[in-house]
PyMOL Python script that loads the backbone (N, CA, C, O; Angstrom):
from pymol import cmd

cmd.read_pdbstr("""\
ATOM      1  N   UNK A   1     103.944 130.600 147.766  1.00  0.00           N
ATOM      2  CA  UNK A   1     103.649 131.198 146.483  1.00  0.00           C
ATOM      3  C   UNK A   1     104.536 130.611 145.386  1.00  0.00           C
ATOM      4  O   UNK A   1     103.991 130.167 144.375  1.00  0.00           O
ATOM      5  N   UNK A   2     106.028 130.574 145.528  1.00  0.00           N
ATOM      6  CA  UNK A   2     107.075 129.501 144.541  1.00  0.00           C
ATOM      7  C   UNK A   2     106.359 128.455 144.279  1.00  0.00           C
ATOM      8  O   UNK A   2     106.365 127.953 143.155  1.00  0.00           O
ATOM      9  N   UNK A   3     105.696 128.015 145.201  1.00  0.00           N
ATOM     10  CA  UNK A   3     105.326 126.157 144.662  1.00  0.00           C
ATOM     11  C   UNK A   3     103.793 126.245 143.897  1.00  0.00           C
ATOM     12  O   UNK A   3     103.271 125.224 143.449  1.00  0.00           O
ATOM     13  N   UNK A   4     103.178 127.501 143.808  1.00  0.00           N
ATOM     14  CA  UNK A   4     101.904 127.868 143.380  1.00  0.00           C
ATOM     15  C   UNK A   4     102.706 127.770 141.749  1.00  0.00           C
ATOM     16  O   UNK A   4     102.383 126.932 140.907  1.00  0.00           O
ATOM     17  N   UNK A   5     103.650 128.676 141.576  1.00  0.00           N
ATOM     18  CA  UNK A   5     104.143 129.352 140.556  1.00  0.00           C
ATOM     19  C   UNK A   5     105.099 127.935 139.804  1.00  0.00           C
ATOM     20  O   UNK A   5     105.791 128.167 138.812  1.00  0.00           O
ATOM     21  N   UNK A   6     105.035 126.588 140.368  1.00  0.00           N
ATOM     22  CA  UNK A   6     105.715 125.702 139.311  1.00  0.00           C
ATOM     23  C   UNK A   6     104.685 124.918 139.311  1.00  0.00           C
ATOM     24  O   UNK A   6     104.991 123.987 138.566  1.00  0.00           O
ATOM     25  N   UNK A   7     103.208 124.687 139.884  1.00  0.00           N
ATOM     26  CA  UNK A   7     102.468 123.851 139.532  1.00  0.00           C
ATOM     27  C   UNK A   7     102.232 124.446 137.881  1.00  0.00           C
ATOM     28  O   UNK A   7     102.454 123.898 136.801  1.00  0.00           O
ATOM     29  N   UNK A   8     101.610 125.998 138.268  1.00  0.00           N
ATOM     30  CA  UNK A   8     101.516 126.398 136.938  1.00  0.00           C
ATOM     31  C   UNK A   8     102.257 125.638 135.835  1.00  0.00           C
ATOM     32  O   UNK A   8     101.961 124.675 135.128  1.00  0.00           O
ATOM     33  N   UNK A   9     103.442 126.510 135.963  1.00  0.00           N
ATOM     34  CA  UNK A   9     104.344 125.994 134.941  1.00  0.00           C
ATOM     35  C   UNK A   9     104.338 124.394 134.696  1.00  0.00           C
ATOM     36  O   UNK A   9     104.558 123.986 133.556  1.00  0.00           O
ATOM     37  N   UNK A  10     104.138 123.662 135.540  1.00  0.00           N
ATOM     38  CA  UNK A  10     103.960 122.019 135.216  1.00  0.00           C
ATOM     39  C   UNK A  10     103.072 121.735 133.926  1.00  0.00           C
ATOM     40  O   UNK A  10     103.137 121.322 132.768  1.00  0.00           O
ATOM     41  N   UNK A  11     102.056 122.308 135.047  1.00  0.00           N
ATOM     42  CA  UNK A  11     100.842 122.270 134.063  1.00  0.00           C
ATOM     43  C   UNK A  11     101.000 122.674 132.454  1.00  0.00           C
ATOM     44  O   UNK A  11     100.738 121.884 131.546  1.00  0.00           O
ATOM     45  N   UNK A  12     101.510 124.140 132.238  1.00  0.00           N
ATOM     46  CA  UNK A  12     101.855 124.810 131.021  1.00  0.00           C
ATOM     47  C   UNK A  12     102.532 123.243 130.609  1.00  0.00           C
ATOM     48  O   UNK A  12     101.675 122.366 130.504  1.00  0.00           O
ATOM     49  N   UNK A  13     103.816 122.849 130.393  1.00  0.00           N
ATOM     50  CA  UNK A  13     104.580 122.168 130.023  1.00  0.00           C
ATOM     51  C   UNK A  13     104.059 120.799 129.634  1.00  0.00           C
ATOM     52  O   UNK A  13     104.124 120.354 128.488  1.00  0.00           O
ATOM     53  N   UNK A  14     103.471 120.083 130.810  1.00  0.00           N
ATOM     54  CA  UNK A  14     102.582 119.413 130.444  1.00  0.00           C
ATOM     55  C   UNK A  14     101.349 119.186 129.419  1.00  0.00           C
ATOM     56  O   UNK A  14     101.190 118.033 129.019  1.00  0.00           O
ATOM     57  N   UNK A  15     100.809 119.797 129.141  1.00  0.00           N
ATOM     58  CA  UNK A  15      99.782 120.519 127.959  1.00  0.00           C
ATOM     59  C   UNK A  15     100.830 120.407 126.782  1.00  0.00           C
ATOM     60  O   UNK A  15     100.652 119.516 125.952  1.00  0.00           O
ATOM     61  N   UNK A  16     101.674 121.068 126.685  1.00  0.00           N
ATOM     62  CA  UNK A  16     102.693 121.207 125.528  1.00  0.00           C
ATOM     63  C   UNK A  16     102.878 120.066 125.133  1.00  0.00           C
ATOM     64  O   UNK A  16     102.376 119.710 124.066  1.00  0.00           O
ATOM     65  N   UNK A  17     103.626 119.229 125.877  1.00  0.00           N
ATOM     66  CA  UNK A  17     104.010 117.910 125.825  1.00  0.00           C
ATOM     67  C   UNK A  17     102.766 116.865 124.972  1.00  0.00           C
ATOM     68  O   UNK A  17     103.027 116.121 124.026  1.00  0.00           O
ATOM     69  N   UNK A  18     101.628 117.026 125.497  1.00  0.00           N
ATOM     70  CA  UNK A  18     100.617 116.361 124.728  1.00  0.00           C
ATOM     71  C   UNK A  18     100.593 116.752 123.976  1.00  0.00           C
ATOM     72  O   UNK A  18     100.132 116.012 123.108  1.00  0.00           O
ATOM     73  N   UNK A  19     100.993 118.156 123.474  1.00  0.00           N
ATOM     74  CA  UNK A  19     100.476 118.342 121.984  1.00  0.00           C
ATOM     75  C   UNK A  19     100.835 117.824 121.021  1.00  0.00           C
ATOM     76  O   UNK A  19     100.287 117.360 120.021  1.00  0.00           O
ATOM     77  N   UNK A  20     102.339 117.980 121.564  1.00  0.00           N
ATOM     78  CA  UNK A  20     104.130 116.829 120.498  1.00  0.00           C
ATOM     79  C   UNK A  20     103.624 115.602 120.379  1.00  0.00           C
ATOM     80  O   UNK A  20     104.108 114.833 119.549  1.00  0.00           O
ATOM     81  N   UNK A  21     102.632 115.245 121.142  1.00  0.00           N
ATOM     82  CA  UNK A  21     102.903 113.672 121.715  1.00  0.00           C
ATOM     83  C   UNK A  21     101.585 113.210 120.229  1.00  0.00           C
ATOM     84  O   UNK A  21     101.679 112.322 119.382  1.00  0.00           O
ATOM     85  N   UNK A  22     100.566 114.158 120.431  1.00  0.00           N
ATOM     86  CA  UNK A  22      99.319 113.687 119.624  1.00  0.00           C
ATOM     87  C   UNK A  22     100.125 114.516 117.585  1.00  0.00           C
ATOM     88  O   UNK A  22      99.919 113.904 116.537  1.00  0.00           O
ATOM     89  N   UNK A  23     100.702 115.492 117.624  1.00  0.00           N
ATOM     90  CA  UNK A  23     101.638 115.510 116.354  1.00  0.00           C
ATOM     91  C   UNK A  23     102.513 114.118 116.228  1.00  0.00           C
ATOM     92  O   UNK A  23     102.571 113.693 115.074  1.00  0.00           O
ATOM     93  N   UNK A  24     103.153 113.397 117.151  1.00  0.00           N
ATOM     94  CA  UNK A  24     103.845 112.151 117.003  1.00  0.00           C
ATOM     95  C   UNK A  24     102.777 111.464 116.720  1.00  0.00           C
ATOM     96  O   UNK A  24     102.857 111.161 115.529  1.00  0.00           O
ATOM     97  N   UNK A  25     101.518 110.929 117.326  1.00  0.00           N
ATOM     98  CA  UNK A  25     100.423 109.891 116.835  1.00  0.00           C
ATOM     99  C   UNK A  25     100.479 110.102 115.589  1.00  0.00           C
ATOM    100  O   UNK A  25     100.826 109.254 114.767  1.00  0.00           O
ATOM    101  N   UNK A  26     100.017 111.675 115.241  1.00  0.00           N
ATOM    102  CA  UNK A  26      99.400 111.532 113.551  1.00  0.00           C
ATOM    103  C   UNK A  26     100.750 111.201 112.892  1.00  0.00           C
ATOM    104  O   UNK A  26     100.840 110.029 112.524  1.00  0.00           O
ATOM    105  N   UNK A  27     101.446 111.711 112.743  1.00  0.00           N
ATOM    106  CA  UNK A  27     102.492 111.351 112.048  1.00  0.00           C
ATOM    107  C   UNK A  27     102.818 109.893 112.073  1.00  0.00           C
ATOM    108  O   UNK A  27     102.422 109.428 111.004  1.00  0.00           O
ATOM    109  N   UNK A  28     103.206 109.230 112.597  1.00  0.00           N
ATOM    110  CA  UNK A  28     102.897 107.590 112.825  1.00  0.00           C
ATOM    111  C   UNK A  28     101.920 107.025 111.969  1.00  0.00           C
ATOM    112  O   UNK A  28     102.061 106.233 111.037  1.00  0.00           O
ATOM    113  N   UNK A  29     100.694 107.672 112.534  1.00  0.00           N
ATOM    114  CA  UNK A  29      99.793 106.653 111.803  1.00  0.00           C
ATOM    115  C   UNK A  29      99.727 107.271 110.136  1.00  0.00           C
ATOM    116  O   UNK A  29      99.136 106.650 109.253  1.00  0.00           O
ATOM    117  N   UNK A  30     100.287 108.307 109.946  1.00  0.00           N
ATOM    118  CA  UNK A  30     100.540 108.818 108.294  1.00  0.00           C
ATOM    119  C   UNK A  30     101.542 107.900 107.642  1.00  0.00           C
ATOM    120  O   UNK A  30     101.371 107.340 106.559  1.00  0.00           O
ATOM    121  N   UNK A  31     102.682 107.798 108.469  1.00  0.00           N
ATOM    122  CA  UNK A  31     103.555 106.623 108.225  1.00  0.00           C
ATOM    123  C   UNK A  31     103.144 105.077 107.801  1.00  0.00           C
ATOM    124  O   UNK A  31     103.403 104.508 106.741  1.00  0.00           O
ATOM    125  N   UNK A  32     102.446 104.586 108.916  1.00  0.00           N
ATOM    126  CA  UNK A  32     101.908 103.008 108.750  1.00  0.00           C
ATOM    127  C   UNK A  32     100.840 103.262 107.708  1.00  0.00           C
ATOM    128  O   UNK A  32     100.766 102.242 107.023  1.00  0.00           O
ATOM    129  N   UNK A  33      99.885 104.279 107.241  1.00  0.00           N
ATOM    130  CA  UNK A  33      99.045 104.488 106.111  1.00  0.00           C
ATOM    131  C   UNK A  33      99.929 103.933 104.786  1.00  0.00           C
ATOM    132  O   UNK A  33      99.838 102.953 104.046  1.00  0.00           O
ATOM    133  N   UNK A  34     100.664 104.874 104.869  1.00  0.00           N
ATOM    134  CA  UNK A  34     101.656 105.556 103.672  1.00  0.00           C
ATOM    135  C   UNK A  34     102.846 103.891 103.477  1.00  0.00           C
ATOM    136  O   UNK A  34     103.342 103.514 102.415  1.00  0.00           O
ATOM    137  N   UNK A  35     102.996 103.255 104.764  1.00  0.00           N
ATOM    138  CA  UNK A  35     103.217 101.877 104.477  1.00  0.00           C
ATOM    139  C   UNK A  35     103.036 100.766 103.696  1.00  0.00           C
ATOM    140  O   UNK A  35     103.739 100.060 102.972  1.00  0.00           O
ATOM    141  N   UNK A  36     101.486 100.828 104.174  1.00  0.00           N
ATOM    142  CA  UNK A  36     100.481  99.826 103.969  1.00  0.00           C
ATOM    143  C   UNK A  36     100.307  99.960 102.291  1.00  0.00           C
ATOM    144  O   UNK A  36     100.446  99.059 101.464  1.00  0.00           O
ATOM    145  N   UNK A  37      99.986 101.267 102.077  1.00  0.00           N
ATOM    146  CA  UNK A  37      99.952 101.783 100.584  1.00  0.00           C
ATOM    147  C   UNK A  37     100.737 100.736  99.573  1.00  0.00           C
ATOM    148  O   UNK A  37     100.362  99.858  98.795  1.00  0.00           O
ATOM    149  N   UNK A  38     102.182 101.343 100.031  1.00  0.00           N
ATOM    150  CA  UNK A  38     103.663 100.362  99.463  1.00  0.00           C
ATOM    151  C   UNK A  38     103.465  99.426  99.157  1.00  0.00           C
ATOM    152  O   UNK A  38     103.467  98.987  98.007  1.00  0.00           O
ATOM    153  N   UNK A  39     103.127  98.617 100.660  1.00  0.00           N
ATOM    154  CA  UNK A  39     103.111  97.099 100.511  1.00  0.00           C
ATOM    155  C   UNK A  39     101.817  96.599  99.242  1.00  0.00           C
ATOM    156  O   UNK A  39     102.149  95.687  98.484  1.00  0.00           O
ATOM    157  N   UNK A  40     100.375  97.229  99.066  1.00  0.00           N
ATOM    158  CA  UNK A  40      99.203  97.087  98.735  1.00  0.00           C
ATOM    159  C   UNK A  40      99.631  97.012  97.156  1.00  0.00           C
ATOM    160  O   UNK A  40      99.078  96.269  96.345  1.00  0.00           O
ATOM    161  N   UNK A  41     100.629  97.839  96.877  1.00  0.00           N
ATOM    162  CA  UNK A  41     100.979  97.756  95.588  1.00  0.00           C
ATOM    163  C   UNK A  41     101.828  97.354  95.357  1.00  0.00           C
ATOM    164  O   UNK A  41     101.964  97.229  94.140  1.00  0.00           O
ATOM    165  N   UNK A  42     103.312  96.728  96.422  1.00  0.00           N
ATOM    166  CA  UNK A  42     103.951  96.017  96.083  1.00  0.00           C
ATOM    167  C   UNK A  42     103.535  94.404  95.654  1.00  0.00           C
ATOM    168  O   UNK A  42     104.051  93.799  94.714  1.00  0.00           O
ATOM    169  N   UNK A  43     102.732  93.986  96.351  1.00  0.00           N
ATOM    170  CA  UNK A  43     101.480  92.967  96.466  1.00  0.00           C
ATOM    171  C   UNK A  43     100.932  92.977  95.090  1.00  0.00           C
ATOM    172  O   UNK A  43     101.059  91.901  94.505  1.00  0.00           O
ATOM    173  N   UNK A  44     100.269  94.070  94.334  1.00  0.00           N
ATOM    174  CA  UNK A  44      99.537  93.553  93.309  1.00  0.00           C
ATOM    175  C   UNK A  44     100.400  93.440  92.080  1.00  0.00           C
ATOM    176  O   UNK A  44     100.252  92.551  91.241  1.00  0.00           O
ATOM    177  N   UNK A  45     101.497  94.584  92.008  1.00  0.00           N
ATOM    178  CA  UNK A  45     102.335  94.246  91.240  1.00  0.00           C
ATOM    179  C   UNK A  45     103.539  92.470  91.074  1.00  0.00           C
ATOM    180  O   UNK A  45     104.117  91.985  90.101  1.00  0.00           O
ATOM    181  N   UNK A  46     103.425  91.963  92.731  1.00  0.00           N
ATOM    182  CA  UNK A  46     104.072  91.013  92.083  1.00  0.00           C
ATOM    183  C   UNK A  46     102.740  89.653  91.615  1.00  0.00           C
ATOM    184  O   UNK A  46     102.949  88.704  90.859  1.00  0.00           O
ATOM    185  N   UNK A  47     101.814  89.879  92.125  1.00  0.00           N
ATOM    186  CA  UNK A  47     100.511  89.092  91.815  1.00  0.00           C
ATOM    187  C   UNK A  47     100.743  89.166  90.143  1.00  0.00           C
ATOM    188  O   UNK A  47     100.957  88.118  89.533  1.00  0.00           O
ATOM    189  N   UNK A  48     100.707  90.048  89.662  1.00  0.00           N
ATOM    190  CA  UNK A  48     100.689  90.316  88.297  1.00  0.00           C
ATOM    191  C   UNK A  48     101.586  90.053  86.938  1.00  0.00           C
ATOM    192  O   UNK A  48     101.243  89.842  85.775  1.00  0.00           O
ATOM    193  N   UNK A  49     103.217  90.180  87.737  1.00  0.00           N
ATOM    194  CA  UNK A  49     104.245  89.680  87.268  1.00  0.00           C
ATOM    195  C   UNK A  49     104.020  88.234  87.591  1.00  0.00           C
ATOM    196  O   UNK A  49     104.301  87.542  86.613  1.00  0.00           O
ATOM    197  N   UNK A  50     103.638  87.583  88.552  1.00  0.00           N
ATOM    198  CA  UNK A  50     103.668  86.530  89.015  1.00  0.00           C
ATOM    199  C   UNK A  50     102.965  85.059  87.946  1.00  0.00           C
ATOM    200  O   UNK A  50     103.462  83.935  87.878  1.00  0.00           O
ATOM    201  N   UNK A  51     101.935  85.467  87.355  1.00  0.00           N
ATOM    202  CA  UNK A  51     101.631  85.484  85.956  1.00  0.00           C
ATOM    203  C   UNK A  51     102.124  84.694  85.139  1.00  0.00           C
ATOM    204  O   UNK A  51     102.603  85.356  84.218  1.00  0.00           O
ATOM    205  N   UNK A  52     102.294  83.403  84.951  1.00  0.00           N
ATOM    206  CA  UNK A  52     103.015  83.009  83.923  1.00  0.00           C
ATOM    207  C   UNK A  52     101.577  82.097  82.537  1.00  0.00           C
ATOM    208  O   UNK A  52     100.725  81.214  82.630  1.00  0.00           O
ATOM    209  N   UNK A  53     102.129  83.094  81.345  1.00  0.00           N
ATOM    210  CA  UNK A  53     101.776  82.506  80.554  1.00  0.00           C
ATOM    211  C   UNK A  53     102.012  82.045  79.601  1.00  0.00           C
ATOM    212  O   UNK A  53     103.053  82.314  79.001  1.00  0.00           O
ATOM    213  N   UNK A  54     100.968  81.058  79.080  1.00  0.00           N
ATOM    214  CA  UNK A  54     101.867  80.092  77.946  1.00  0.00           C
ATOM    215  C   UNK A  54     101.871  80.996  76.625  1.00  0.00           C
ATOM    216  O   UNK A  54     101.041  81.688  76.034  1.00  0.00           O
ATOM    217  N   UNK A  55     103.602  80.548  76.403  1.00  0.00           N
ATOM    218  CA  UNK A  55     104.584  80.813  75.185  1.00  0.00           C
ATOM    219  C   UNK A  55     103.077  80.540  74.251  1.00  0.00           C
ATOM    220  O   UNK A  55     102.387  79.547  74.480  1.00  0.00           O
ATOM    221  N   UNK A  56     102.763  81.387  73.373  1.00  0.00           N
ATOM    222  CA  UNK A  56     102.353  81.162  71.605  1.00  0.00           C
ATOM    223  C   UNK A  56     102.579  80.831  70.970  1.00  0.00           C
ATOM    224  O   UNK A  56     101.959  81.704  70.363  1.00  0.00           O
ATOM    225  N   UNK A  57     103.291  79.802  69.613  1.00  0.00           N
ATOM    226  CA  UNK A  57     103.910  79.855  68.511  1.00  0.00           C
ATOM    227  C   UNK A  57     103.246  79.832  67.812  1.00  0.00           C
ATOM    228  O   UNK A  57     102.398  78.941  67.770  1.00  0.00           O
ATOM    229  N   UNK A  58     103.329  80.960  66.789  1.00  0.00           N
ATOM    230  CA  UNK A  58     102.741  81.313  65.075  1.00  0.00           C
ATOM    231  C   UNK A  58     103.676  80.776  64.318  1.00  0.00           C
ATOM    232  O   UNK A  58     104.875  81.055  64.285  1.00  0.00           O
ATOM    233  N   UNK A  59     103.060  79.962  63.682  1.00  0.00           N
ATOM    234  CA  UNK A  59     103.735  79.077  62.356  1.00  0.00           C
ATOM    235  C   UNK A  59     102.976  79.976  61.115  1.00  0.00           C
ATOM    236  O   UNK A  59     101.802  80.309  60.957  1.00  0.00           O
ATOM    237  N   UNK A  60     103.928  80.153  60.498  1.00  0.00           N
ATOM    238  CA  UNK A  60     103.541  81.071  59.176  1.00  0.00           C
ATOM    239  C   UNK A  60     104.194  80.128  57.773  1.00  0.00           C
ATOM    240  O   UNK A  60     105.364  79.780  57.613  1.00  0.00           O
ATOM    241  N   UNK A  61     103.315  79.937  57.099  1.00  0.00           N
ATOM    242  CA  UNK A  61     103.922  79.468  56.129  1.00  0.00           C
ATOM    243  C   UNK A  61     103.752  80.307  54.699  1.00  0.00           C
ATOM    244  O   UNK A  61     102.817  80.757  54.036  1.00  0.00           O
ATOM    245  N   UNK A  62     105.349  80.249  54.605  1.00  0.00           N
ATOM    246  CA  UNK A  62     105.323  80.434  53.034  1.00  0.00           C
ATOM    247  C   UNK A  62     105.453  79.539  52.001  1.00  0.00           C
ATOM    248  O   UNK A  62     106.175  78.550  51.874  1.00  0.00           O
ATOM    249  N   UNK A  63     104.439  80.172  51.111  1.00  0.00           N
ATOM    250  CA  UNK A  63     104.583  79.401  49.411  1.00  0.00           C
ATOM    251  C   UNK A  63     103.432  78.422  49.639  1.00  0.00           C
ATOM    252  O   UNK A  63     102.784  78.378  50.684  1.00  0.00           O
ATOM    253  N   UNK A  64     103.229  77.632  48.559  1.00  0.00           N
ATOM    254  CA  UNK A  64     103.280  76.205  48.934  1.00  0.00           C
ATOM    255  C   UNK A  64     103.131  75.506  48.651  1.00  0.00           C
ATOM    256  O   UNK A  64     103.325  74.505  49.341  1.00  0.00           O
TER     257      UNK A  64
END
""", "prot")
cmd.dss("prot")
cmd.show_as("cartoon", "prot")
cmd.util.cbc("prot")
cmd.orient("prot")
């Protein structure tokens, strides 16, 4: 009957354990989302700075 009474409990514990385990997945993959994000806009922002354009000069004349 003892060894009836820790399969149970295995079992219980076990179950638990997956639950932590699939809260660790999501969280992870909220992480690498929430990553990717960063990078997606670290990316367009330097695309953008990256940018070089040509100097203007306005010649204004006075009088004449």
């Amino acid at each position: 009957m003892s060894s009836n009474e820790t399969e149970t409990n295995l079992k219980a514990d076990h179950g638990q354990h997956s639950d932590k385990q699939a809260g660790k997945r999501g969280l992870l993959l909220r992480f690498i989302i929430f990553m990717a994000q960063v990078v997606a806009i670290g990316l367009l922002i330097s695309l953008v700075a990256g940018q070089q354009n040509e100097p203007k000069i306005f010649v204004i004349k006075v009088g004449s």
